[in-house]
mmCIF file as gemmi writes it, N, C-alpha and C atoms, coordinates in Angstrom:
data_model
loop_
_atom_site.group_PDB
_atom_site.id
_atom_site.type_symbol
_atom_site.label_atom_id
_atom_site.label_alt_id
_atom_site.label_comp_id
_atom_site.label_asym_id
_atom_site.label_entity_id
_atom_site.label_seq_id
_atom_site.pdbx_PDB_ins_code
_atom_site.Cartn_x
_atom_site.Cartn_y
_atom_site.Cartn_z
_atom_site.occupancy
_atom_site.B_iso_or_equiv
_atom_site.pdbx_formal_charge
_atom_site.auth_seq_id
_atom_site.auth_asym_id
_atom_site.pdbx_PDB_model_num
ATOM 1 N N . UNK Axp A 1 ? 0.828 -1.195 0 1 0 ? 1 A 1
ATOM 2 C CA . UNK Axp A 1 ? 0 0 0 1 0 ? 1 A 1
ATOM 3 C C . UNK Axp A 1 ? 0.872 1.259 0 1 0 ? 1 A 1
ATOM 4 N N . UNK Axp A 2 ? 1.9 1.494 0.745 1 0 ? 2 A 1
ATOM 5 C CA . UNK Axp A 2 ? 2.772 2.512 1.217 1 0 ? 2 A 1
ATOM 6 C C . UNK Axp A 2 ? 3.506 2.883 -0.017 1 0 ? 2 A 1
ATOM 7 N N . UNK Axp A 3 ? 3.745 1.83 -1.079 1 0 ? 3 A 1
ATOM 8 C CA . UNK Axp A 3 ? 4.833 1.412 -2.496 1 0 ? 3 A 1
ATOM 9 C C . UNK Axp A 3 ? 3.542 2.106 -3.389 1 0 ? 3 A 1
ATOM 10 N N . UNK Axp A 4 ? 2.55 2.004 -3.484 1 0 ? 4 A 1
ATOM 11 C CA . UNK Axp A 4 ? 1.605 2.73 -4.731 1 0 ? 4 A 1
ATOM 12 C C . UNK Axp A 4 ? 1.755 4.493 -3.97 1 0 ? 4 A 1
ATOM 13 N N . UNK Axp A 5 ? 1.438 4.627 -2.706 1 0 ? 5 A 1
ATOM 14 C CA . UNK Axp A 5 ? 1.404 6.313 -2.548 1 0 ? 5 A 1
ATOM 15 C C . UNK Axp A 5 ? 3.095 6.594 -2.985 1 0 ? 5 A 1
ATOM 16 N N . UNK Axp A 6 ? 4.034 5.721 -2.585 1 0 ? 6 A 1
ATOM 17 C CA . UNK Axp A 6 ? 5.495 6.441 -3.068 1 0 ? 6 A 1
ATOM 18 C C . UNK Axp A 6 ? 5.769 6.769 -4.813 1 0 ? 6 A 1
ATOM 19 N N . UNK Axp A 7 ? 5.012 5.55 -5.564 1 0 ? 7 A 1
ATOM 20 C CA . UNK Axp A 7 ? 4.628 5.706 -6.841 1 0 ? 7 A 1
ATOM 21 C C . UNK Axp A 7 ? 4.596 6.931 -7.088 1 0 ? 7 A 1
ATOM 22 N N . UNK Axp A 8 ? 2.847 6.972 -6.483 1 0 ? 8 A 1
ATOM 23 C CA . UNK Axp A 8 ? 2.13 8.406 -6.922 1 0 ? 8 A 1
ATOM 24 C C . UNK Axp A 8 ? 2.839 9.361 -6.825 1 0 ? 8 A 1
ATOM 25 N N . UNK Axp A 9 ? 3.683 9.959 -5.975 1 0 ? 9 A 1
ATOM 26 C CA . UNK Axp A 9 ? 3.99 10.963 -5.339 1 0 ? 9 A 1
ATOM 27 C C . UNK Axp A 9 ? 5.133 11.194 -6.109 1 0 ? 9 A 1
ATOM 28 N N . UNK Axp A 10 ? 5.948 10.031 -6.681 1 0 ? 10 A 1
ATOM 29 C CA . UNK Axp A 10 ? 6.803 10.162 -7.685 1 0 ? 10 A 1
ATOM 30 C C . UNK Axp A 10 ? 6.799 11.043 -8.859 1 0 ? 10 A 1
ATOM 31 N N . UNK Axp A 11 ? 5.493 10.311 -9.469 1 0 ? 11 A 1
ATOM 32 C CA . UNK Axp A 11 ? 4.748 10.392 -10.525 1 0 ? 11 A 1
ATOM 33 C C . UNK Axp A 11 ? 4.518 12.108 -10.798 1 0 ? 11 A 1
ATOM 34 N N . UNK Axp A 12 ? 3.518 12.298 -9.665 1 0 ? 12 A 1
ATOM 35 C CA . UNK Axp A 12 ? 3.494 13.998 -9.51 1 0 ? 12 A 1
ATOM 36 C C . UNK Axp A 12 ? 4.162 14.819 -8.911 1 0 ? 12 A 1
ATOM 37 N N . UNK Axp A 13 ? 5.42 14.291 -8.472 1 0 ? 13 A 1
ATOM 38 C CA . UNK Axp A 13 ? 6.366 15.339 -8.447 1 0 ? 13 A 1
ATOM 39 C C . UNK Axp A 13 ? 7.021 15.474 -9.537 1 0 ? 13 A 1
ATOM 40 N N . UNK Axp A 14 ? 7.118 14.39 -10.578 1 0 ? 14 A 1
ATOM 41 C CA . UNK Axp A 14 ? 8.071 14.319 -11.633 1 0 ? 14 A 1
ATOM 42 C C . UNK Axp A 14 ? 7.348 15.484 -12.544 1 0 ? 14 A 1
ATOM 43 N N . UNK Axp A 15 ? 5.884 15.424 -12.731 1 0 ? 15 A 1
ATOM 44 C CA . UNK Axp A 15 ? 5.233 15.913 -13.814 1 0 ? 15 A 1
ATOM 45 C C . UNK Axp A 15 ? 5.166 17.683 -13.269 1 0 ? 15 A 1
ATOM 46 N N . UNK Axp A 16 ? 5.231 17.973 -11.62 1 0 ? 16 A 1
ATOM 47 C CA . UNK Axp A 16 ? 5.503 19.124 -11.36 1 0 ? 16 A 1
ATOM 48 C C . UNK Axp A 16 ? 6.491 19.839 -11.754 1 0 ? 16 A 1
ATOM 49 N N . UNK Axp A 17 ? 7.654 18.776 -11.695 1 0 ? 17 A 1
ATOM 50 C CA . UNK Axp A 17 ? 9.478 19.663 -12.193 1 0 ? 17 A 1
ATOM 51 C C . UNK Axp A 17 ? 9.323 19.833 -13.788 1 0 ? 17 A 1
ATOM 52 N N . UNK Axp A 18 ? 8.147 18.829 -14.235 1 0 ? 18 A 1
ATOM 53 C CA . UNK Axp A 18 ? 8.26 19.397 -15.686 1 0 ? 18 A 1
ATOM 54 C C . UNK Axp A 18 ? 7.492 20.231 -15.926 1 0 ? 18 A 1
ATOM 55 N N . UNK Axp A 19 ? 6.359 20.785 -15.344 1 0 ? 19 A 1
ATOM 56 C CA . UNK Axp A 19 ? 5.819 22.01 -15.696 1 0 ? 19 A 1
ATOM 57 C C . UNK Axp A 19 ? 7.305 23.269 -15.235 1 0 ? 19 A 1
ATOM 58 N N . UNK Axp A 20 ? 7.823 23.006 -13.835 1 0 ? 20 A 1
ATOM 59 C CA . UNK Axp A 20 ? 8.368 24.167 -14.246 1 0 ? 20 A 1
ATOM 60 C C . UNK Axp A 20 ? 9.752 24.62 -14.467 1 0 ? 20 A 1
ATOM 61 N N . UNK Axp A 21 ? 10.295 23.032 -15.199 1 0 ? 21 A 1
ATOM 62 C CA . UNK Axp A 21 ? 11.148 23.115 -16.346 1 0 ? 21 A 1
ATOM 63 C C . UNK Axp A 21 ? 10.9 24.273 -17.462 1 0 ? 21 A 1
ATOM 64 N N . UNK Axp A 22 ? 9.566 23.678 -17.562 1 0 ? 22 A 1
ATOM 65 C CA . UNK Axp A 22 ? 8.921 24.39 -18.966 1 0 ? 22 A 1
ATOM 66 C C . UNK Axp A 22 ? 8.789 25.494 -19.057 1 0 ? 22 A 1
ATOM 67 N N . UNK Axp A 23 ? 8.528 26.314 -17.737 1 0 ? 23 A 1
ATOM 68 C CA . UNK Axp A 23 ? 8.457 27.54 -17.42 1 0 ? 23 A 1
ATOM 69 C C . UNK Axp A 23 ? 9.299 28.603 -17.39 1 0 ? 23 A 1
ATOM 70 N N . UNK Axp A 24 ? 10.744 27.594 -16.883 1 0 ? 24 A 1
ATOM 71 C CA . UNK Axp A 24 ? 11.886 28.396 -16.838 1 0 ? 24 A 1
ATOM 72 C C . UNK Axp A 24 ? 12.3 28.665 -17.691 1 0 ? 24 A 1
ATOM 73 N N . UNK Axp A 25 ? 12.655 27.184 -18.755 1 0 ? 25 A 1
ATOM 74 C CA . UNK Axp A 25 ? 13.159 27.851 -20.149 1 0 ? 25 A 1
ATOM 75 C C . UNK Axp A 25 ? 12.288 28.774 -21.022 1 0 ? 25 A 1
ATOM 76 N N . UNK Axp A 26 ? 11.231 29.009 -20.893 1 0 ? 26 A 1
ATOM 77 C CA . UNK Axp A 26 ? 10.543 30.11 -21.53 1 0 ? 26 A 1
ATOM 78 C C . UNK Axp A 26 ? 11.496 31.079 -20.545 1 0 ? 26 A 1
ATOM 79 N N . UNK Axp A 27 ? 11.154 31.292 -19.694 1 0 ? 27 A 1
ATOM 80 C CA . UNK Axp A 27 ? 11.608 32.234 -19.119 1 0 ? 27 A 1
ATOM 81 C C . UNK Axp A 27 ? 13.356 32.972 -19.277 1 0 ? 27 A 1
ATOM 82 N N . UNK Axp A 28 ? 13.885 31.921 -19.549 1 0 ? 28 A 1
ATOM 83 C CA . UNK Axp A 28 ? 15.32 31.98 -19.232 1 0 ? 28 A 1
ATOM 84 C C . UNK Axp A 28 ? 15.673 32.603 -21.115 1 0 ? 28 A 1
ATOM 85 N N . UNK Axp A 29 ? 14.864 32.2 -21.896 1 0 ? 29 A 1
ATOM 86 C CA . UNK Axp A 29 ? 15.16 32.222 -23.213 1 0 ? 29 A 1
ATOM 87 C C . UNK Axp A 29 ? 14.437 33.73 -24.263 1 0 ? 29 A 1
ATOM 88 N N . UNK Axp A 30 ? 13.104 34.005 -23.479 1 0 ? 30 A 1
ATOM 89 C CA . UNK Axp A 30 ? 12.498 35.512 -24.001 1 0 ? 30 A 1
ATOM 90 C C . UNK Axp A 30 ? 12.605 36.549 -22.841 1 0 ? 30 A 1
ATOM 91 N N . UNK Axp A 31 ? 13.134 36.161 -21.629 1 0 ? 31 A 1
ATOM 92 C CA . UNK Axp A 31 ? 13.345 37.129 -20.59 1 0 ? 31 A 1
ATOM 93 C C . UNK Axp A 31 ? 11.581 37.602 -20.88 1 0 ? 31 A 1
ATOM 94 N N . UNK Axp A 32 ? 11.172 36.745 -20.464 1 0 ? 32 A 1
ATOM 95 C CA . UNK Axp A 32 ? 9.237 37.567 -20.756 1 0 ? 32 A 1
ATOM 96 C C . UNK Axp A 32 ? 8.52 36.272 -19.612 1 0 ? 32 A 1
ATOM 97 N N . UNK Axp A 33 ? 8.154 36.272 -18.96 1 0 ? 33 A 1
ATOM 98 C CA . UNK Axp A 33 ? 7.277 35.039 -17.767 1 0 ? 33 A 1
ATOM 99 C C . UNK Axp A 33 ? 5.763 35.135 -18.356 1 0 ? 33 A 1
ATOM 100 N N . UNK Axp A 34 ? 6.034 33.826 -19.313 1 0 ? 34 A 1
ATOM 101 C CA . UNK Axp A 34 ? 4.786 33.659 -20.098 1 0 ? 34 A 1
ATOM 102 C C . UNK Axp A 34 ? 3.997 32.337 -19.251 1 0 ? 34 A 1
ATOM 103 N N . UNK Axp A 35 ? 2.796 33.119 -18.711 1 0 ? 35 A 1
ATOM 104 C CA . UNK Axp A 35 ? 1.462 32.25 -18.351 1 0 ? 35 A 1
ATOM 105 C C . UNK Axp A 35 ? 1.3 31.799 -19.378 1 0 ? 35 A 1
ATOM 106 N N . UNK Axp A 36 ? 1.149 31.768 -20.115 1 0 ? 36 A 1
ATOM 107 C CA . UNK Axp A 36 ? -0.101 30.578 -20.627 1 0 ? 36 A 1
ATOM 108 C C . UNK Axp A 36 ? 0.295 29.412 -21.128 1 0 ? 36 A 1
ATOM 109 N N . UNK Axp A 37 ? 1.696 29.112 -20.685 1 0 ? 37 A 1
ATOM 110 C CA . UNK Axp A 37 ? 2.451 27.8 -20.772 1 0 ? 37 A 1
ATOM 111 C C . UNK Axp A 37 ? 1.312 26.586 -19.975 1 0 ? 37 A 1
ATOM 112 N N . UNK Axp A 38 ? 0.902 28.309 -18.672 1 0 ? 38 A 1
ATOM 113 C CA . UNK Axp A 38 ? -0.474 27.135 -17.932 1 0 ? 38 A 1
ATOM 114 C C . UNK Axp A 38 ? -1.257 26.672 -18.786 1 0 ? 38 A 1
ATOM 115 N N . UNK Axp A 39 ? -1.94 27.11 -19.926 1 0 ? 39 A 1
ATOM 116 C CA . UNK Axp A 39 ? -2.839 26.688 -20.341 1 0 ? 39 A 1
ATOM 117 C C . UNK Axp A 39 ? -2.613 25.459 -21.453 1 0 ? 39 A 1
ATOM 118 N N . UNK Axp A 40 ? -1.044 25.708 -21.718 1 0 ? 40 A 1
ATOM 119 C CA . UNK Axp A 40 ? -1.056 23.972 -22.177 1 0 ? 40 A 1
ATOM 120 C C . UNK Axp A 40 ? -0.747 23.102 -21.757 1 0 ? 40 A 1
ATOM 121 N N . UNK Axp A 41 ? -0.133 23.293 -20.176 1 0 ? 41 A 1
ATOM 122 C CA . UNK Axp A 41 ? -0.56 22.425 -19.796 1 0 ? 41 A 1
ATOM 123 C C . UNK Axp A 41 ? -1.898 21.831 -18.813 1 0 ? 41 A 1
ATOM 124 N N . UNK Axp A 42 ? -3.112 22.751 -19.007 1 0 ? 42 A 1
ATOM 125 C CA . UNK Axp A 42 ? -4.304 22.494 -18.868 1 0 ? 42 A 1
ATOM 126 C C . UNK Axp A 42 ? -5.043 21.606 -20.084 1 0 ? 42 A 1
ATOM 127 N N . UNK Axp A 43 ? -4.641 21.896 -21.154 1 0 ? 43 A 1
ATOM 128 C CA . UNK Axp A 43 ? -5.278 20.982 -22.598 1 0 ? 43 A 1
ATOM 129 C C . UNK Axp A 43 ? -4.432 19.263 -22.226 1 0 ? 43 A 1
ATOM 130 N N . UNK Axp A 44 ? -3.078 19.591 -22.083 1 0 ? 44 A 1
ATOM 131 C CA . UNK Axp A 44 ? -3.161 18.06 -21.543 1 0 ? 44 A 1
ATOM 132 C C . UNK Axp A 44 ? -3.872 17.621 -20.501 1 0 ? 44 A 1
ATOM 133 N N . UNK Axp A 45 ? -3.434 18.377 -19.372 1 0 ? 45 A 1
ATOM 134 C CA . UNK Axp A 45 ? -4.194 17.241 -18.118 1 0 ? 45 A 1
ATOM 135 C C . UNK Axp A 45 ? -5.873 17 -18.594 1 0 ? 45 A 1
ATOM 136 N N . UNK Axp A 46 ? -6.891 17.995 -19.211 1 0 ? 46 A 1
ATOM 137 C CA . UNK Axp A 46 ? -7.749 18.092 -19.503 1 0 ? 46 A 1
ATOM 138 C C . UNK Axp A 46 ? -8.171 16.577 -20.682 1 0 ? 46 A 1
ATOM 139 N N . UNK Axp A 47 ? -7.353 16.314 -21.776 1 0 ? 47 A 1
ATOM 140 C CA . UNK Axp A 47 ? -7.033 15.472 -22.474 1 0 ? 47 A 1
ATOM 141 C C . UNK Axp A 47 ? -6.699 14.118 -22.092 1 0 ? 47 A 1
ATOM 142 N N . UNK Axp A 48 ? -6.024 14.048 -20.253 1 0 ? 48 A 1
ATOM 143 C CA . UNK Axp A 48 ? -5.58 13.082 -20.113 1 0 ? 48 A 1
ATOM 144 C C . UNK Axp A 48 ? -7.043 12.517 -20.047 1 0 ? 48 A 1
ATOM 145 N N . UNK Axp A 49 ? -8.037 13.651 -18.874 1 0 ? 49 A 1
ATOM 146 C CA . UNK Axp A 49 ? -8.956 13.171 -18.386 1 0 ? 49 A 1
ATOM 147 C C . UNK Axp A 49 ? -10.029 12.879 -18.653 1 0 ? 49 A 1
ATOM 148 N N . UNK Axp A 50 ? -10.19 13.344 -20.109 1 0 ? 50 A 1
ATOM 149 C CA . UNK Axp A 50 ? -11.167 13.051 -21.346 1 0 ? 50 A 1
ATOM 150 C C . UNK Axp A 50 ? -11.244 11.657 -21.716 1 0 ? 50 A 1
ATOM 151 N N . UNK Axp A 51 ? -9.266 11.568 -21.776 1 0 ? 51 A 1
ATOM 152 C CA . UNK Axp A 51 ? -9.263 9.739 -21.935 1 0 ? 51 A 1
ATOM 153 C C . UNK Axp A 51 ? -9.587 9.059 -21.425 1 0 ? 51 A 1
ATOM 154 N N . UNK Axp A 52 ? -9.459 9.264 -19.783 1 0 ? 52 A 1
ATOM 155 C CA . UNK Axp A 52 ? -9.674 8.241 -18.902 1 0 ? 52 A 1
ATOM 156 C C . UNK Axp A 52 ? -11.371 8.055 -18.173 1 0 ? 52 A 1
ATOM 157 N N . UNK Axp A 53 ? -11.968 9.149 -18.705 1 0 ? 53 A 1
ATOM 158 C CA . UNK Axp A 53 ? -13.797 9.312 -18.325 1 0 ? 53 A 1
ATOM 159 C C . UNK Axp A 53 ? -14.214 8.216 -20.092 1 0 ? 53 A 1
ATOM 160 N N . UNK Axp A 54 ? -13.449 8.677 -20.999 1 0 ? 54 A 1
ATOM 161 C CA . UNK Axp A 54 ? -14.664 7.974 -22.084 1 0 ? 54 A 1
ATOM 162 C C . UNK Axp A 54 ? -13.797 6.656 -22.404 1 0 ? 54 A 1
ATOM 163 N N . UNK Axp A 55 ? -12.87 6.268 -22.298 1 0 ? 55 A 1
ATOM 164 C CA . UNK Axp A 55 ? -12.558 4.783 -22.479 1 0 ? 55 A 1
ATOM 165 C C . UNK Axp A 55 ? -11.842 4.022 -21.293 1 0 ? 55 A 1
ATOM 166 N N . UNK Axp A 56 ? -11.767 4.877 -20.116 1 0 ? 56 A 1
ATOM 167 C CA . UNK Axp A 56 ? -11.23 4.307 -19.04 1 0 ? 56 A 1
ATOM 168 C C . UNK Axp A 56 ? -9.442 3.805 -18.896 1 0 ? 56 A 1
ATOM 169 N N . UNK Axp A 57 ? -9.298 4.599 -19.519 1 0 ? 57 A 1
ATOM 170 C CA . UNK Axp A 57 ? -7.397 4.412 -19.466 1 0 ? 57 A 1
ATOM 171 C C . UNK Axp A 57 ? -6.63 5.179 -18.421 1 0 ? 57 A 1
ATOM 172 N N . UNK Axp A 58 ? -5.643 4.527 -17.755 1 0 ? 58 A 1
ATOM 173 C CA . UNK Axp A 58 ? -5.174 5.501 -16.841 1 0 ? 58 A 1
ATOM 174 C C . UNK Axp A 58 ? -4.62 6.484 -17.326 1 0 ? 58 A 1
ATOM 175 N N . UNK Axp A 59 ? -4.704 7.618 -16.308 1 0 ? 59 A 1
ATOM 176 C CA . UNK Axp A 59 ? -3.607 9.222 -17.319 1 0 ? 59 A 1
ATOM 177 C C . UNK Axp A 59 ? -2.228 9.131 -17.139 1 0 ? 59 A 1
ATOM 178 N N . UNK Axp A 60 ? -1.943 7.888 -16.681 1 0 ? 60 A 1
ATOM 179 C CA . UNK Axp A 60 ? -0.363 7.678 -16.856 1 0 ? 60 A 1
ATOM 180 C C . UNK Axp A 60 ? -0.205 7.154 -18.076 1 0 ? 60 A 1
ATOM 181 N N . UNK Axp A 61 ? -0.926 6.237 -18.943 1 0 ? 61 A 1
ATOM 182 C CA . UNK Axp A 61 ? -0.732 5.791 -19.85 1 0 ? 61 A 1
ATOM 183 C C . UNK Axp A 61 ? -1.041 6.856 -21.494 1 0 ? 61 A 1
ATOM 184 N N . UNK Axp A 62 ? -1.888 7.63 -21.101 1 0 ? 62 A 1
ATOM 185 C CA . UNK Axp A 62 ? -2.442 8.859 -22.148 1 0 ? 62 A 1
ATOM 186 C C . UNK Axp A 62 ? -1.597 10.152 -21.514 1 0 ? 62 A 1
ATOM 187 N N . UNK Axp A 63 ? 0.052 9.742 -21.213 1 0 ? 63 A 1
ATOM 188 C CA . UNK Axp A 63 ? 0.716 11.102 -20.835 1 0 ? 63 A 1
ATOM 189 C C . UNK Axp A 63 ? 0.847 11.32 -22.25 1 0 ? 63 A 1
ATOM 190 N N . UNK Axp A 64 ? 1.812 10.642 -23.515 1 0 ? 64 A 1
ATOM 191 C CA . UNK Axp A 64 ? 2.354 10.522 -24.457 1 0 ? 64 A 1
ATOM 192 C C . UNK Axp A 64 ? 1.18 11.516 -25.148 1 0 ? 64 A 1
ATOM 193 N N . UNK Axp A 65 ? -0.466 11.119 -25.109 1 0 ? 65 A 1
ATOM 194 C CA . UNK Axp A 65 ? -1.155 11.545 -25.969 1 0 ? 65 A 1
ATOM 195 C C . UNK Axp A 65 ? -1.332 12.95 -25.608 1 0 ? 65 A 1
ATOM 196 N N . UNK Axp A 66 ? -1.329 13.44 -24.187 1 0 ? 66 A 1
ATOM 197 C CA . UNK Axp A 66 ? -1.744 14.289 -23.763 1 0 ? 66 A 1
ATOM 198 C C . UNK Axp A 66 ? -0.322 15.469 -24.199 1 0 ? 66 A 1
ATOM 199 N N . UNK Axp A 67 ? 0.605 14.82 -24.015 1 0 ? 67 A 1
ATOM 200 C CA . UNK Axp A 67 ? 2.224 15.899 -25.003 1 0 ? 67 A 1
ATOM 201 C C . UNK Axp A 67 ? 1.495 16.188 -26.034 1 0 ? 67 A 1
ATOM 202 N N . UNK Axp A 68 ? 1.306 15.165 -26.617 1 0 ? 68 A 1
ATOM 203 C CA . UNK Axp A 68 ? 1.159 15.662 -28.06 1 0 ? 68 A 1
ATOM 204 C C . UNK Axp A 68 ? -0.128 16.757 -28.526 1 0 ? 68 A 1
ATOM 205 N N . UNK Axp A 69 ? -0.81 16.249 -27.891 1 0 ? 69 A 1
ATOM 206 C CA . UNK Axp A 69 ? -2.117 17.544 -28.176 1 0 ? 69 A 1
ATOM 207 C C . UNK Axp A 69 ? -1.859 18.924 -27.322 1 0 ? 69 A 1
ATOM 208 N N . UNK Axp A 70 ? -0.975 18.819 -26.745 1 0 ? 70 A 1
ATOM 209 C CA . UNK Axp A 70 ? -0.641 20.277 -26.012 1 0 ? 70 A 1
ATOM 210 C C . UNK Axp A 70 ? 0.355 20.568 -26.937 1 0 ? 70 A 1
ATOM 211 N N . UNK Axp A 71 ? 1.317 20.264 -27.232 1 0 ? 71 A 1
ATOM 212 C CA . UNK Axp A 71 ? 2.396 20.503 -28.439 1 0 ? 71 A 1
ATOM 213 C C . UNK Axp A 71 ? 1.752 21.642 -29.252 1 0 ? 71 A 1
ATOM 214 N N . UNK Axp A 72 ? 0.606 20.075 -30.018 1 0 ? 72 A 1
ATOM 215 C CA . UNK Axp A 72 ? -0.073 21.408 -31.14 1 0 ? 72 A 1
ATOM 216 C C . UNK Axp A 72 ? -0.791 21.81 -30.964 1 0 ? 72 A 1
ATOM 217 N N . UNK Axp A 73 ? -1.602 22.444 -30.061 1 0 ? 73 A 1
ATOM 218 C CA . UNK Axp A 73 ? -1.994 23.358 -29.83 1 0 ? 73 A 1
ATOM 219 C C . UNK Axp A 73 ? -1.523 24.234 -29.473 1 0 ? 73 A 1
ATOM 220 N N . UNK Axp A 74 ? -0.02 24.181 -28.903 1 0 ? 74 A 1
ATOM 221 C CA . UNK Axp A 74 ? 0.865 25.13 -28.558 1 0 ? 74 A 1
ATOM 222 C C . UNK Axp A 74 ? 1.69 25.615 -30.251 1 0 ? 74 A 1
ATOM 223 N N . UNK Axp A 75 ? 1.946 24.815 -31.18 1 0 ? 75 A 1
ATOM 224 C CA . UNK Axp A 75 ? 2.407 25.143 -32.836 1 0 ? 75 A 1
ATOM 225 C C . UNK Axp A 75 ? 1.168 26.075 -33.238 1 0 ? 75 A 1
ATOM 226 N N . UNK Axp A 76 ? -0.208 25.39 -33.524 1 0 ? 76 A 1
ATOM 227 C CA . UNK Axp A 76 ? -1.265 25.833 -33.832 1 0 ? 76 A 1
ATOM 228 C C . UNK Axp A 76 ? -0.833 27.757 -33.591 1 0 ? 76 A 1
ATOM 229 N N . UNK Axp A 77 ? -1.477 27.579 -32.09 1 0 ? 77 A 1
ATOM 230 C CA . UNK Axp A 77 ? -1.015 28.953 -31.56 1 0 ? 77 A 1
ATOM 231 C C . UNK Axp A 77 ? 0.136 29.643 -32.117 1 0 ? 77 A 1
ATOM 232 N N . UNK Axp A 78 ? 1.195 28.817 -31.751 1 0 ? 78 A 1
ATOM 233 C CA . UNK Axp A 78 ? 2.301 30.016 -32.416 1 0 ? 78 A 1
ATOM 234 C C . UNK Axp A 78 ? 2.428 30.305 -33.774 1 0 ? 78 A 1
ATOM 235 N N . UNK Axp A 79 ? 1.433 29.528 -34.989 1 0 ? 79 A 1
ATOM 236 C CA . UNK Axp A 79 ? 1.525 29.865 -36.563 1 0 ? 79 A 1
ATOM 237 C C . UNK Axp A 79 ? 0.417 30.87 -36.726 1 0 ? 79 A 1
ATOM 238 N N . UNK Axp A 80 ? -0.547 30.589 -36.015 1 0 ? 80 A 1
ATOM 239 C CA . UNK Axp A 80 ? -1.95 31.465 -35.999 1 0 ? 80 A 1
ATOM 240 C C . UNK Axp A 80 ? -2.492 32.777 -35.403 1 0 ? 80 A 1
ATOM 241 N N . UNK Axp A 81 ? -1.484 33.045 -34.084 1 0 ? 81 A 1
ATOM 242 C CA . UNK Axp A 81 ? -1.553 33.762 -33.546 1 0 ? 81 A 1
ATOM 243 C C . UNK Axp A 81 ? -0.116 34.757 -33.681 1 0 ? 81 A 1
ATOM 244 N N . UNK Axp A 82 ? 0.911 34.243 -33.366 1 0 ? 82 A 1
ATOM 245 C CA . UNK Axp A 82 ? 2.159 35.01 -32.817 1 0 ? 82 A 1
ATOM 246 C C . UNK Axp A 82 ? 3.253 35.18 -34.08 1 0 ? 82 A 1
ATOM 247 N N . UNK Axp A 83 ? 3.416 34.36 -34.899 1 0 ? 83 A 1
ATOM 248 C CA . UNK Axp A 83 ? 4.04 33.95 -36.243 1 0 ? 83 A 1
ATOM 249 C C . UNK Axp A 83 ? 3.324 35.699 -37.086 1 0 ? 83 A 1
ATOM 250 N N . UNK Axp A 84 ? 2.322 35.925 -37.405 1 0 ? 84 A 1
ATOM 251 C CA . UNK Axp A 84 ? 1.632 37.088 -38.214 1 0 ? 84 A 1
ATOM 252 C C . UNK Axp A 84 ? 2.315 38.515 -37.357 1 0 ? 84 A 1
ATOM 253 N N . UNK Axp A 85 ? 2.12 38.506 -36.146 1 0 ? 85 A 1
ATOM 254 C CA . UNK Axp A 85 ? 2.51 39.41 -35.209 1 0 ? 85 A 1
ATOM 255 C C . UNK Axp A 85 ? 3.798 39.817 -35.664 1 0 ? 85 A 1
């Protein structure tokens, strides 16, 4: 029992240092502290949990899918929005 909470705790600490991995190097690279890095990674976790309500998969296993649809929606954004700018 004690070995699944050390799991977990693994698990979401790992996925915490990568949000703010992600954060820094934005940060470290446009000298600009861009929010809305939150919001992709809200389309994943959101995505994980889409997966796991309509076909029942764990969101450890729909991490891979959940990168990828935050990715492009994060490309999307930057050709559609910031790219014209």
């Amino acid at each position: 029992m004690v070995e699944a909470y050390v799991i977990s705790a693994v698990i979401f600490g790992s996925l915490f240092a990568l949000m703010a991995i992600g954060l820094t190097l934005t940060y470290l690279t446009t000298k600009v502290p861009n929010f809305a890095y939150g919001s992709f990674v809200a389309i994943g976790i959101y995505t994980a949990y889409t997966l796991f309500k309509l076909n029942a998969i764990s969101p450890y296993y729909t991490a891979v899918v959940s990168f990828v649809i935050a990715g492009l929606a994060s490309a999307v954004m930057y050709l559609l929005v910031l790219k014209p700018l």
